[in-house]
mmCIF entry with sequence, helices, sheets and N, C-alpha, C, O atoms, coordinates in Angstrom:
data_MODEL
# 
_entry.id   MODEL 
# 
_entity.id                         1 
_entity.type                       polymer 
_entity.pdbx_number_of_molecules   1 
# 
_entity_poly.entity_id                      1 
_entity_poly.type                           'polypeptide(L)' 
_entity_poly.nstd_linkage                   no 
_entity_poly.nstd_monomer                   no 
_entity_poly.pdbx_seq_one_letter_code       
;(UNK)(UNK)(UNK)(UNK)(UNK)(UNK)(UNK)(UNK)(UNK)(UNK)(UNK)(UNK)(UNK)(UNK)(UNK)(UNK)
(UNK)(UNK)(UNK)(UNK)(UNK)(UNK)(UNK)(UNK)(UNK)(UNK)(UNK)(UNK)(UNK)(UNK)(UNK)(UNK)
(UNK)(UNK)(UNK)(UNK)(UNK)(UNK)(UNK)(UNK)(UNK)(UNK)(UNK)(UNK)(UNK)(UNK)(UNK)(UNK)
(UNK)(UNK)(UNK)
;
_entity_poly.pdbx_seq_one_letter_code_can   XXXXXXXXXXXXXXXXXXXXXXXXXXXXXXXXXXXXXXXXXXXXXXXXXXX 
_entity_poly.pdbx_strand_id                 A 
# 
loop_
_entity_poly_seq.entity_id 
_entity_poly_seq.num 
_entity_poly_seq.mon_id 
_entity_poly_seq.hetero 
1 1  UNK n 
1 2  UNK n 
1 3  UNK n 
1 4  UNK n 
1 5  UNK n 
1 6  UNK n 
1 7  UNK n 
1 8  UNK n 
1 9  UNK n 
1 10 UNK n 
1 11 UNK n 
1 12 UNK n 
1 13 UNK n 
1 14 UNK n 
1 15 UNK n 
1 16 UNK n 
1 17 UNK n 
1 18 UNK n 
1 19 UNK n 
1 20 UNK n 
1 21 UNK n 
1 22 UNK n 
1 23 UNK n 
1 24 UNK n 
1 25 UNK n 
1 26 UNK n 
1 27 UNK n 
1 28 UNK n 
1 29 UNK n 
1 30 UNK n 
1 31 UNK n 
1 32 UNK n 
1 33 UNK n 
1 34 UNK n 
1 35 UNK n 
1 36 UNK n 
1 37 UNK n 
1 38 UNK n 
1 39 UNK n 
1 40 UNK n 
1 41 UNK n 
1 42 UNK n 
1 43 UNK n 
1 44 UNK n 
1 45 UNK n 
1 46 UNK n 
1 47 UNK n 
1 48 UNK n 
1 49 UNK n 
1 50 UNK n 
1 51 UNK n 
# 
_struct_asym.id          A 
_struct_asym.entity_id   1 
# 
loop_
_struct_conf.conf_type_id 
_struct_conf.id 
_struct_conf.pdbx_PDB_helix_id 
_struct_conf.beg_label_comp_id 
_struct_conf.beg_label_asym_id 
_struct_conf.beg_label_seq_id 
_struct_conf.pdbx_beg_PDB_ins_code 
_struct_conf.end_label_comp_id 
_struct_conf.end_label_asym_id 
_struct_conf.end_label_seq_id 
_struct_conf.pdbx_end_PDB_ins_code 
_struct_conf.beg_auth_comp_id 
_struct_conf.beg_auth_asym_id 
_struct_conf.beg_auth_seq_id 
_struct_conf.end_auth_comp_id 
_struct_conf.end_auth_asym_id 
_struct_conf.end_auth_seq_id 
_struct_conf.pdbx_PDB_helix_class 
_struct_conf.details 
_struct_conf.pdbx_PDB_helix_length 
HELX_P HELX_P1 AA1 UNK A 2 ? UNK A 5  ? UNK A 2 UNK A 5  1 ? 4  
HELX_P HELX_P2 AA2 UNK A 7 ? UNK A 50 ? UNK A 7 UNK A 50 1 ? 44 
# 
_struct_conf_type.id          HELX_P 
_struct_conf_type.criteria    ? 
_struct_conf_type.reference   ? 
# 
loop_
_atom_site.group_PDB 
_atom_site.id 
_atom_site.type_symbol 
_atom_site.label_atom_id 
_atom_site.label_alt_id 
_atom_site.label_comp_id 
_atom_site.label_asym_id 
_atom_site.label_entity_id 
_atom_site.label_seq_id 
_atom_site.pdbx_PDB_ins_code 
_atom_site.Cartn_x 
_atom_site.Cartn_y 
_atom_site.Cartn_z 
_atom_site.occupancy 
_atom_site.B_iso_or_equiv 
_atom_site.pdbx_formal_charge 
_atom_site.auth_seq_id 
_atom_site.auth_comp_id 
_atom_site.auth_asym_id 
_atom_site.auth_atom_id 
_atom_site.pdbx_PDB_model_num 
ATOM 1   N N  . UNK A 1 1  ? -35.220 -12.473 1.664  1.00 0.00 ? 1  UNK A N  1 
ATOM 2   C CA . UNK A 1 1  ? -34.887 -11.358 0.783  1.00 0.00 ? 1  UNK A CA 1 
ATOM 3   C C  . UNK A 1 1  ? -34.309 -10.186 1.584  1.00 0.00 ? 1  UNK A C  1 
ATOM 4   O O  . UNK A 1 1  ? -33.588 -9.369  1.011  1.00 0.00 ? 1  UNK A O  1 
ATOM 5   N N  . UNK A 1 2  ? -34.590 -10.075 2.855  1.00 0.00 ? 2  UNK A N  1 
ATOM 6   C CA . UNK A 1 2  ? -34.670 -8.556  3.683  1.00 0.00 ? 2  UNK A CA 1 
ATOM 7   C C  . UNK A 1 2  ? -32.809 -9.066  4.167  1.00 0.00 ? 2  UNK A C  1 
ATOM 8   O O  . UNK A 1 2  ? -32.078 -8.122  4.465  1.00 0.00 ? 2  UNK A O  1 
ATOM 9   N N  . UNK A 1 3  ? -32.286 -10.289 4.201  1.00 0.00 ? 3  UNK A N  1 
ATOM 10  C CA . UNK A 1 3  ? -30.862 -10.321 4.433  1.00 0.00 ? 3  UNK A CA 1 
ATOM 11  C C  . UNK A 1 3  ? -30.284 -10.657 3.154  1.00 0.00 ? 3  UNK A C  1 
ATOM 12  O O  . UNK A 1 3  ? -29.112 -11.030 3.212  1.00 0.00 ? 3  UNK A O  1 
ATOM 13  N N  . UNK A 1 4  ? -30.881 -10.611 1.882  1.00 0.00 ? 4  UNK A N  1 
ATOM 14  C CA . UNK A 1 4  ? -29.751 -10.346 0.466  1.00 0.00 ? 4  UNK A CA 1 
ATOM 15  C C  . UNK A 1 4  ? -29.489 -8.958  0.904  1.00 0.00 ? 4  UNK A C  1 
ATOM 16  O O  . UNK A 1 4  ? -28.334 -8.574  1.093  1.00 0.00 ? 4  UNK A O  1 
ATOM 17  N N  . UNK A 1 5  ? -30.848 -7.942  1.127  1.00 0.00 ? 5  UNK A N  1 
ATOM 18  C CA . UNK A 1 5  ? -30.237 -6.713  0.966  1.00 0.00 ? 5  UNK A CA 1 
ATOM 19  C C  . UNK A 1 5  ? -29.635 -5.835  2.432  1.00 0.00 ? 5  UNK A C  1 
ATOM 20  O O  . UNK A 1 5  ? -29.291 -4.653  2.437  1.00 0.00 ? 5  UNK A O  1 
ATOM 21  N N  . UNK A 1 6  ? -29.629 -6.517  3.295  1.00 0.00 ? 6  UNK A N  1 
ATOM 22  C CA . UNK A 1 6  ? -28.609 -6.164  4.474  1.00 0.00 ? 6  UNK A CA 1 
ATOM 23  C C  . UNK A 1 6  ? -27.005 -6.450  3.703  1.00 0.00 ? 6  UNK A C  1 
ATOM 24  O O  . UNK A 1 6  ? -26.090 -5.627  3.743  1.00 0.00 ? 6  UNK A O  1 
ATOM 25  N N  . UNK A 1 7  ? -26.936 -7.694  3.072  1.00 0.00 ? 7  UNK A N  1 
ATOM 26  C CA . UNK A 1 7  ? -25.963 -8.044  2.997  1.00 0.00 ? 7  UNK A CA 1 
ATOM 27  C C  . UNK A 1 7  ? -25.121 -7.209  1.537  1.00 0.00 ? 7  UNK A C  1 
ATOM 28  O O  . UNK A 1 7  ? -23.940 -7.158  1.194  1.00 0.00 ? 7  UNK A O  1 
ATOM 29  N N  . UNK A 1 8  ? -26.122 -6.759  1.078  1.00 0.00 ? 8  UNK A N  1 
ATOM 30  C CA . UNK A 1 8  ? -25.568 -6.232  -0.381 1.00 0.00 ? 8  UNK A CA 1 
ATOM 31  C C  . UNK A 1 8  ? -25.562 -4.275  0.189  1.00 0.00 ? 8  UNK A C  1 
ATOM 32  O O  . UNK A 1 8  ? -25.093 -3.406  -0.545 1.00 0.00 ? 8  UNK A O  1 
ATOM 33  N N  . UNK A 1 9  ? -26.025 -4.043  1.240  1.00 0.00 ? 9  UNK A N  1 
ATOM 34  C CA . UNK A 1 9  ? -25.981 -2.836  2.112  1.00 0.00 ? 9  UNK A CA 1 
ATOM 35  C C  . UNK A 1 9  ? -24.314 -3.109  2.717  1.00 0.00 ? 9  UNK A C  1 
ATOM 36  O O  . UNK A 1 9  ? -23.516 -2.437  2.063  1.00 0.00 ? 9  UNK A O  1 
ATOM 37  N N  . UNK A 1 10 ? -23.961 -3.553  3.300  1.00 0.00 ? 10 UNK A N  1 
ATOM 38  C CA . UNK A 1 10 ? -23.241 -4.283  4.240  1.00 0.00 ? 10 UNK A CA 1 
ATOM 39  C C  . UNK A 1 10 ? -21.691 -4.077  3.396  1.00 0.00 ? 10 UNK A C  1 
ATOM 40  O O  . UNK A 1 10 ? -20.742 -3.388  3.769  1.00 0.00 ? 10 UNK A O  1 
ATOM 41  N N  . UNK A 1 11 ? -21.768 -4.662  2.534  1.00 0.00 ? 11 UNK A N  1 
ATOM 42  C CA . UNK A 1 11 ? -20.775 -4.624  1.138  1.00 0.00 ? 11 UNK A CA 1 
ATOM 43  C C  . UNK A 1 11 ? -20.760 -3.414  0.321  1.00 0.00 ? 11 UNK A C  1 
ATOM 44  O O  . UNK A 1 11 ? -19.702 -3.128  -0.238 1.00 0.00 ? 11 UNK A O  1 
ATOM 45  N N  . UNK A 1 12 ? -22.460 -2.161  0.070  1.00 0.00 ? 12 UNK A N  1 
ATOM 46  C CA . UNK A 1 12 ? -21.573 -1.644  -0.059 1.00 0.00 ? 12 UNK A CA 1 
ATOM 47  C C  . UNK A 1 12 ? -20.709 -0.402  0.754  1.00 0.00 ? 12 UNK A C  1 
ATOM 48  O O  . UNK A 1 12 ? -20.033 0.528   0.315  1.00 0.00 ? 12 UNK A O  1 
ATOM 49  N N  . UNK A 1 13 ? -21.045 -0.821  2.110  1.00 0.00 ? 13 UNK A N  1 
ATOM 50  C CA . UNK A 1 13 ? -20.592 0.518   3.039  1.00 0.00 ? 13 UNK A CA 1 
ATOM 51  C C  . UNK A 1 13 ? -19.668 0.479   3.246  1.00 0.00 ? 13 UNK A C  1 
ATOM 52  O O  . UNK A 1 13 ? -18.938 1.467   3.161  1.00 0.00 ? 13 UNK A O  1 
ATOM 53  N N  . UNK A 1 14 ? -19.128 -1.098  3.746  1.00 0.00 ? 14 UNK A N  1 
ATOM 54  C CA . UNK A 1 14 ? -18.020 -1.270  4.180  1.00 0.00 ? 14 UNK A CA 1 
ATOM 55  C C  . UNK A 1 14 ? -16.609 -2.086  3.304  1.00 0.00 ? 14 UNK A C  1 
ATOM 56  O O  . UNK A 1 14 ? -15.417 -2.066  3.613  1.00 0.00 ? 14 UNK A O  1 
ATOM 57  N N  . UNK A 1 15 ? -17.406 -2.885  1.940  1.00 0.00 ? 15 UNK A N  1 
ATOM 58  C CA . UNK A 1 15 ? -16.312 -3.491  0.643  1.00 0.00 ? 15 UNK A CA 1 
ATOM 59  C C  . UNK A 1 15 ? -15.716 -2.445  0.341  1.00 0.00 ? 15 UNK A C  1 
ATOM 60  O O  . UNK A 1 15 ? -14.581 -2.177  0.733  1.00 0.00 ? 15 UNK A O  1 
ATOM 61  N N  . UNK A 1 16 ? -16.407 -1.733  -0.389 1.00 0.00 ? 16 UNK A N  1 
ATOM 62  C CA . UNK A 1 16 ? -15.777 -0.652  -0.757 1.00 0.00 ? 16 UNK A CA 1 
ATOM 63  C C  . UNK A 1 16 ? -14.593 0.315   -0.470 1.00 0.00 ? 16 UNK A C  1 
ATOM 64  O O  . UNK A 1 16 ? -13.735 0.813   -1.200 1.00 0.00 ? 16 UNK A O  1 
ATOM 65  N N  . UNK A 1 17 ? -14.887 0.406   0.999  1.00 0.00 ? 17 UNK A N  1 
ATOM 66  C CA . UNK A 1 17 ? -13.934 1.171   1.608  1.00 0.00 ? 17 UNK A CA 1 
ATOM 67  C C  . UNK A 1 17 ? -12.185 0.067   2.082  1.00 0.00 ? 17 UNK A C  1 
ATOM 68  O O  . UNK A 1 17 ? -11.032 0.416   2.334  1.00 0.00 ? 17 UNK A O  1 
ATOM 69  N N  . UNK A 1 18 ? -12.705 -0.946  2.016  1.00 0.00 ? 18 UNK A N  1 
ATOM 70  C CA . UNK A 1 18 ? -11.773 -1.997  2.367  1.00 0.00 ? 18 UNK A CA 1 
ATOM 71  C C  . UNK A 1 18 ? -10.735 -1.860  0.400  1.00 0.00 ? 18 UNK A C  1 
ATOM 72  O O  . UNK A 1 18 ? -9.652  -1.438  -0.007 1.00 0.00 ? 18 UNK A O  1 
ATOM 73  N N  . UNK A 1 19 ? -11.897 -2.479  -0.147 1.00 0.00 ? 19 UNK A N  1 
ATOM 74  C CA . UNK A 1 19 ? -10.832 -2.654  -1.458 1.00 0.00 ? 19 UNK A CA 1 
ATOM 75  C C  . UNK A 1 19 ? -9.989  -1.312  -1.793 1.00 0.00 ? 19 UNK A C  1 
ATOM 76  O O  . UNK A 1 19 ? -8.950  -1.473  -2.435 1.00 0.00 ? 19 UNK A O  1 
ATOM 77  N N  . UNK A 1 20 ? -10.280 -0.274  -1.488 1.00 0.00 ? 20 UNK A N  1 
ATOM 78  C CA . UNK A 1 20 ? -9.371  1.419   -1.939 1.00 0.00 ? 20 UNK A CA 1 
ATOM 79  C C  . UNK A 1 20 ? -8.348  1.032   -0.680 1.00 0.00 ? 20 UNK A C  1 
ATOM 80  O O  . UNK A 1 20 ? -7.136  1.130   -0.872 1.00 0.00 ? 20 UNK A O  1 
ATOM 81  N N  . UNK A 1 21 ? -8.765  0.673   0.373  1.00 0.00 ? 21 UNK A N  1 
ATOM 82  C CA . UNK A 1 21 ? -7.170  0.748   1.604  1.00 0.00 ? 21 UNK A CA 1 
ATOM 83  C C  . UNK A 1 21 ? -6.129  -0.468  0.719  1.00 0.00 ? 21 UNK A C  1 
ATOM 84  O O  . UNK A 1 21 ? -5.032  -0.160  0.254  1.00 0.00 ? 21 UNK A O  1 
ATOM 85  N N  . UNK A 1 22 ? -6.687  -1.756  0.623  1.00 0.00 ? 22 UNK A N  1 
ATOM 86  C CA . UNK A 1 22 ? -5.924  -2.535  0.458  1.00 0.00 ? 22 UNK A CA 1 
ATOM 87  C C  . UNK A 1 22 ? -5.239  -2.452  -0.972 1.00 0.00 ? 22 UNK A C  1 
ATOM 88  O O  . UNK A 1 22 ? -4.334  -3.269  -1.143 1.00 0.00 ? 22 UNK A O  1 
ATOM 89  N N  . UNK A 1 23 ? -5.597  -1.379  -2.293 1.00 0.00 ? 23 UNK A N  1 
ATOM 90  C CA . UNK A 1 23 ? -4.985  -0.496  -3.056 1.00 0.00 ? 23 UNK A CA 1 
ATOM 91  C C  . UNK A 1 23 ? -4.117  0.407   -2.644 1.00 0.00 ? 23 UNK A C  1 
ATOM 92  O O  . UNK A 1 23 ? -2.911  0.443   -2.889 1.00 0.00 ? 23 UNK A O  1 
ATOM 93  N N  . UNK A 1 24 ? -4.837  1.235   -1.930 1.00 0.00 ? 24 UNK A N  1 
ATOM 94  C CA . UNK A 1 24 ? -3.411  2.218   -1.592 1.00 0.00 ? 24 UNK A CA 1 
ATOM 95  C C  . UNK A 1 24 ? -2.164  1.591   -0.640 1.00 0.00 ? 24 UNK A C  1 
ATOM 96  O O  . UNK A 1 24 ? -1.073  2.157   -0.573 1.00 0.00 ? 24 UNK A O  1 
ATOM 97  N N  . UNK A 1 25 ? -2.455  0.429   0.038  1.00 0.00 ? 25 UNK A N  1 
ATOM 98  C CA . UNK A 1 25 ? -1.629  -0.339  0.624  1.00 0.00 ? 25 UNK A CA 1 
ATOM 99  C C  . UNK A 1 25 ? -0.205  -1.065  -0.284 1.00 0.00 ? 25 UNK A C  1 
ATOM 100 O O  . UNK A 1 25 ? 1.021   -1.082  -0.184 1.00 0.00 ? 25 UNK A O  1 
ATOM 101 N N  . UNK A 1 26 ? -1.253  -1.601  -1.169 1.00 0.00 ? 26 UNK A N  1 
ATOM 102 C CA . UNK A 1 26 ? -0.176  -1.910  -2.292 1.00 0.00 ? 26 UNK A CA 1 
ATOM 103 C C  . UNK A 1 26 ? 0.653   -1.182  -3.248 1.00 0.00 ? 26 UNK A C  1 
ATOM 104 O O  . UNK A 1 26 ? 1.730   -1.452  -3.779 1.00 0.00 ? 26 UNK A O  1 
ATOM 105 N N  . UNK A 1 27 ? -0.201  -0.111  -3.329 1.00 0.00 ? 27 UNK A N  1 
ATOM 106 C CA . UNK A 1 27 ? 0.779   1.504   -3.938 1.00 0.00 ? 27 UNK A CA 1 
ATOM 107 C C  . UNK A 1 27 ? 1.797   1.531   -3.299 1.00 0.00 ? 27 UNK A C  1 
ATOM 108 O O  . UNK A 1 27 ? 2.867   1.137   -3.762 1.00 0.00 ? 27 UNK A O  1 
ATOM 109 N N  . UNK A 1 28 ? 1.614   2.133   -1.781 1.00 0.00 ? 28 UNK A N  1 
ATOM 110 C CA . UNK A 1 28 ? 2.185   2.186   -1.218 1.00 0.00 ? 28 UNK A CA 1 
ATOM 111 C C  . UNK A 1 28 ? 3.475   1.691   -0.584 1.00 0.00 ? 28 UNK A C  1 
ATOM 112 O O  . UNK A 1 28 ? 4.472   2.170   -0.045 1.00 0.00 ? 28 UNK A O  1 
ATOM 113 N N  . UNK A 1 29 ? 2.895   0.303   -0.960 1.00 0.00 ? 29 UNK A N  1 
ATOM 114 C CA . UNK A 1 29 ? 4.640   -0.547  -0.512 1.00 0.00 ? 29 UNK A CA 1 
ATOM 115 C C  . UNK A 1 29 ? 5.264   -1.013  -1.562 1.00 0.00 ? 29 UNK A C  1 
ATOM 116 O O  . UNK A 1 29 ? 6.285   -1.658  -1.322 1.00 0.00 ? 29 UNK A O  1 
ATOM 117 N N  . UNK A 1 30 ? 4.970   -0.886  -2.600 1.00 0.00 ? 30 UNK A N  1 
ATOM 118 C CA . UNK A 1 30 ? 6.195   -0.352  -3.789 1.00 0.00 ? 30 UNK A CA 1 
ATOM 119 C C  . UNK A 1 30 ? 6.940   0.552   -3.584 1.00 0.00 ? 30 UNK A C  1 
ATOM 120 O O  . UNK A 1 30 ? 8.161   0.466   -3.455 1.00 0.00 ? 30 UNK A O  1 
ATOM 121 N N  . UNK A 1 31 ? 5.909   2.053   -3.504 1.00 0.00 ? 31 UNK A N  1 
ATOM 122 C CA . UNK A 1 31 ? 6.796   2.570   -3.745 1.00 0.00 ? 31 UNK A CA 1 
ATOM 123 C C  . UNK A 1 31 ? 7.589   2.685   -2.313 1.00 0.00 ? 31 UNK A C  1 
ATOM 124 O O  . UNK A 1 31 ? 8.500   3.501   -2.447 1.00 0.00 ? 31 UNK A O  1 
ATOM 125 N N  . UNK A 1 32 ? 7.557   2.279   -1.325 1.00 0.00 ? 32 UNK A N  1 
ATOM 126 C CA . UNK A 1 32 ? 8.587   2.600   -0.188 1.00 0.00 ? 32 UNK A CA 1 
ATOM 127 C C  . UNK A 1 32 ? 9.750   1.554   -0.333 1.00 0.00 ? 32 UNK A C  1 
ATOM 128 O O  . UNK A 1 32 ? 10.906  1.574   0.090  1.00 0.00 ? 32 UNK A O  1 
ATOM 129 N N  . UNK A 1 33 ? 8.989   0.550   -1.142 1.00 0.00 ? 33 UNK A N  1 
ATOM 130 C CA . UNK A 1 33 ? 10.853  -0.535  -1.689 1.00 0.00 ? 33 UNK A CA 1 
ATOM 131 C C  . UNK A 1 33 ? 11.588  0.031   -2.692 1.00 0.00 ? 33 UNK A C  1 
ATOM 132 O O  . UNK A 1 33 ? 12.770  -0.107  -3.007 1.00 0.00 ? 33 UNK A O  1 
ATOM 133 N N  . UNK A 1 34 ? 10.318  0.970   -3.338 1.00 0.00 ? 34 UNK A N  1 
ATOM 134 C CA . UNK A 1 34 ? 11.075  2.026   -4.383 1.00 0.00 ? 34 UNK A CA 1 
ATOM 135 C C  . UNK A 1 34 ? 12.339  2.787   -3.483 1.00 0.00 ? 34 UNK A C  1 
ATOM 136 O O  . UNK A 1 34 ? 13.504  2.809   -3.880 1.00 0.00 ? 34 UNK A O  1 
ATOM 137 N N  . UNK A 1 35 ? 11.896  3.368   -2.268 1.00 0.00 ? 35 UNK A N  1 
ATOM 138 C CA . UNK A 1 35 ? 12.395  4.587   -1.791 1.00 0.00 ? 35 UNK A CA 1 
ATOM 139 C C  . UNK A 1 35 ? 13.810  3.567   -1.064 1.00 0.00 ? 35 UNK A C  1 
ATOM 140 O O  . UNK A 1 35 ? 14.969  3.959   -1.202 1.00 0.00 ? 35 UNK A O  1 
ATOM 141 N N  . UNK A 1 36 ? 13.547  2.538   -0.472 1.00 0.00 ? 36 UNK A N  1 
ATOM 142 C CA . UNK A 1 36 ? 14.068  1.743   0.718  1.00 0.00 ? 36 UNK A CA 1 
ATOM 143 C C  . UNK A 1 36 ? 15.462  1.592   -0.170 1.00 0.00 ? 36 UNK A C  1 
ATOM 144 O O  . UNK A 1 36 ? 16.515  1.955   0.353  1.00 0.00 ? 36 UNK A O  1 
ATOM 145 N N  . UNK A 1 37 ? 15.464  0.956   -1.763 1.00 0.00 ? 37 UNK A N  1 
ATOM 146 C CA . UNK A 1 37 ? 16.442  0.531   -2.465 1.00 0.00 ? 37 UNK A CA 1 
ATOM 147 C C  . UNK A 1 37 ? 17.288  1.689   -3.003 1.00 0.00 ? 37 UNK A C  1 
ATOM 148 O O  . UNK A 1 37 ? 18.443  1.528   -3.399 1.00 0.00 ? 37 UNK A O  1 
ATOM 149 N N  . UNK A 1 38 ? 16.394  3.335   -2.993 1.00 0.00 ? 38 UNK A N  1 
ATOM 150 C CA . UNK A 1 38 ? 17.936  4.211   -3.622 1.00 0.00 ? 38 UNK A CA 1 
ATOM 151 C C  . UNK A 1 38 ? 18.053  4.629   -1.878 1.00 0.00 ? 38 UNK A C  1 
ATOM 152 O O  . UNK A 1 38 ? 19.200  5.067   -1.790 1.00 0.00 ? 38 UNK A O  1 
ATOM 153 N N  . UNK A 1 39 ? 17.651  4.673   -0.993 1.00 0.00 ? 39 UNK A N  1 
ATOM 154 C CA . UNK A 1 39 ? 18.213  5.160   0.475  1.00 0.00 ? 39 UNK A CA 1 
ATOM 155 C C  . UNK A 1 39 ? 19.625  3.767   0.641  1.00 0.00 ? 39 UNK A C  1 
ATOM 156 O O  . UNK A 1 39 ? 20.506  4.104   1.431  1.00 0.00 ? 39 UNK A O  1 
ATOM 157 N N  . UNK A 1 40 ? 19.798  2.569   0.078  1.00 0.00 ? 40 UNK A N  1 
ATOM 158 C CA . UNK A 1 40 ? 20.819  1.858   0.182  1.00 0.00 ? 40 UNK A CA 1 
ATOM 159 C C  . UNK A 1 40 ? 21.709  2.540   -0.743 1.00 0.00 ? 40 UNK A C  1 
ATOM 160 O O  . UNK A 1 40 ? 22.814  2.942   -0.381 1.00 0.00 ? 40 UNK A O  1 
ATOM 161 N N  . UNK A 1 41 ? 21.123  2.732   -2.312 1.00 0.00 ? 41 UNK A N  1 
ATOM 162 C CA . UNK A 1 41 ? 22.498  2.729   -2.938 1.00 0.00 ? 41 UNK A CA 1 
ATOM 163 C C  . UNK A 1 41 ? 22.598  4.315   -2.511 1.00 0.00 ? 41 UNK A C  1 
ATOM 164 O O  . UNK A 1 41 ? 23.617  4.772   -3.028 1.00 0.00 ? 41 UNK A O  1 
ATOM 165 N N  . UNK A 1 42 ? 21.983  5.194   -1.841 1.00 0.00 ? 42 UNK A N  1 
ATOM 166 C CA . UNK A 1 42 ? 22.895  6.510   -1.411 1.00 0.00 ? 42 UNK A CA 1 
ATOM 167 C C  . UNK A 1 42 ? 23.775  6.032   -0.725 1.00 0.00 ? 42 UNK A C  1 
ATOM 168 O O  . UNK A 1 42 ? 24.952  6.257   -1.010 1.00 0.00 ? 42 UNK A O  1 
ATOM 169 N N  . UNK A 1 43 ? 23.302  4.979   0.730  1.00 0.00 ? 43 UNK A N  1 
ATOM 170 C CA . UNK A 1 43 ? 24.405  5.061   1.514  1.00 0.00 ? 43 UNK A CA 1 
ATOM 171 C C  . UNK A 1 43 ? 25.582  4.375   1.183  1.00 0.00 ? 43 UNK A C  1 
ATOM 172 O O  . UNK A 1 43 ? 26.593  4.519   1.871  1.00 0.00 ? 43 UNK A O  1 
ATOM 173 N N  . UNK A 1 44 ? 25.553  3.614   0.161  1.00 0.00 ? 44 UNK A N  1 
ATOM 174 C CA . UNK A 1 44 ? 26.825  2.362   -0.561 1.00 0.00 ? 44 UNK A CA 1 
ATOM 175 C C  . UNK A 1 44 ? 27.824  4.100   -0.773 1.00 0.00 ? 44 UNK A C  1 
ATOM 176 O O  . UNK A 1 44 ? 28.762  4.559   -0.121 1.00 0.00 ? 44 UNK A O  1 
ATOM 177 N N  . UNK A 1 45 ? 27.006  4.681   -2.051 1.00 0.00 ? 45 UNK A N  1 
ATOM 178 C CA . UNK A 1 45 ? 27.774  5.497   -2.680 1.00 0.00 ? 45 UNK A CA 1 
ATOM 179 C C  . UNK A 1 45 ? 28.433  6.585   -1.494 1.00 0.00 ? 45 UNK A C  1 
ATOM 180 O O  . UNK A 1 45 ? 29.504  7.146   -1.728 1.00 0.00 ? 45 UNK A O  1 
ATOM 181 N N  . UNK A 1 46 ? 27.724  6.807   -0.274 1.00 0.00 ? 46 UNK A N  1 
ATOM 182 C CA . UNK A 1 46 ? 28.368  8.137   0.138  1.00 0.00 ? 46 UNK A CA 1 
ATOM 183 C C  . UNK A 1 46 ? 29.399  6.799   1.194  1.00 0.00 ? 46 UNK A C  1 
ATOM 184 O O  . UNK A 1 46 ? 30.451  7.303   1.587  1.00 0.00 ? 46 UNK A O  1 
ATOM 185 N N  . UNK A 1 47 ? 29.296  5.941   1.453  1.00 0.00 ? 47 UNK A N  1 
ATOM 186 C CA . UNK A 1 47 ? 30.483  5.023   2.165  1.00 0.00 ? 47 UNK A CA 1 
ATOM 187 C C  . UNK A 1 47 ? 31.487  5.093   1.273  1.00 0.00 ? 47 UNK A C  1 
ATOM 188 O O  . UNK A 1 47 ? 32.478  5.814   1.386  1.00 0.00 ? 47 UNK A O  1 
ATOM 189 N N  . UNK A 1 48 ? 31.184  4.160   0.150  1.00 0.00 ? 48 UNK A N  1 
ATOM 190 C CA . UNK A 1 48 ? 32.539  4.643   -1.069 1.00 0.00 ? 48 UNK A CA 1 
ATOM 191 C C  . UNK A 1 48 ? 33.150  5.570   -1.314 1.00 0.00 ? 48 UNK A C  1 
ATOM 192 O O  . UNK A 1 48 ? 34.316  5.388   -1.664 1.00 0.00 ? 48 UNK A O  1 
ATOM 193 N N  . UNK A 1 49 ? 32.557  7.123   -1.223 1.00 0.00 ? 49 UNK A N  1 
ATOM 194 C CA . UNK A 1 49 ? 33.008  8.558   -1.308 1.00 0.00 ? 49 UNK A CA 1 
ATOM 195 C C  . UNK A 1 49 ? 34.184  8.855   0.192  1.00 0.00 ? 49 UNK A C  1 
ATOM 196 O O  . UNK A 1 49 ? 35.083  9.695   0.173  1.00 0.00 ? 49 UNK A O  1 
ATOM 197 N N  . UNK A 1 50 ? 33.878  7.967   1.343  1.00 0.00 ? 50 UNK A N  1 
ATOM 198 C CA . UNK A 1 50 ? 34.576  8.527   2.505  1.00 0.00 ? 50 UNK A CA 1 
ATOM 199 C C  . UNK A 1 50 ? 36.263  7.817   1.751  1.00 0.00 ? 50 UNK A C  1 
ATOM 200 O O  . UNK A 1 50 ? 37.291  8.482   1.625  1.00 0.00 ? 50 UNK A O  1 
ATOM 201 N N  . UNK A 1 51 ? 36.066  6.150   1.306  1.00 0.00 ? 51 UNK A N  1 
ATOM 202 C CA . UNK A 1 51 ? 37.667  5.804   1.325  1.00 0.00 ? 51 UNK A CA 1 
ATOM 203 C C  . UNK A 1 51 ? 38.461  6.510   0.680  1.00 0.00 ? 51 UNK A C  1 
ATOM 204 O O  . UNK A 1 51 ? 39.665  6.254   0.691  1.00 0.00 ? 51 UNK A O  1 
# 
């Protein structure tokens, strides 16, 4: 019984903090394919603007 509750200690000190990174991880790399895909079409459009 004394290692269910190490183990349910264990999970929640350190699960917890794991599942919010690997959330904001995934936030996160949306939106930078968000950001990654208009930083291309700026540079398409300001290449097109030089001819």
């Amino acid at each position: 019984m004394h290692d269910v509750n190490n183990w349910v200690l264990l999970l929640g000190n350190f699960g917890f903090p794991i599942l919010i990174a690997v959330y904001l991880l995934i936030r996160f790399e949306r939106k930078i394919e968000a950001l990654t895909s208009v930083i291309i079409e700026l540079k398409n459009s300001i290449k097109n603007r030089r001819k």
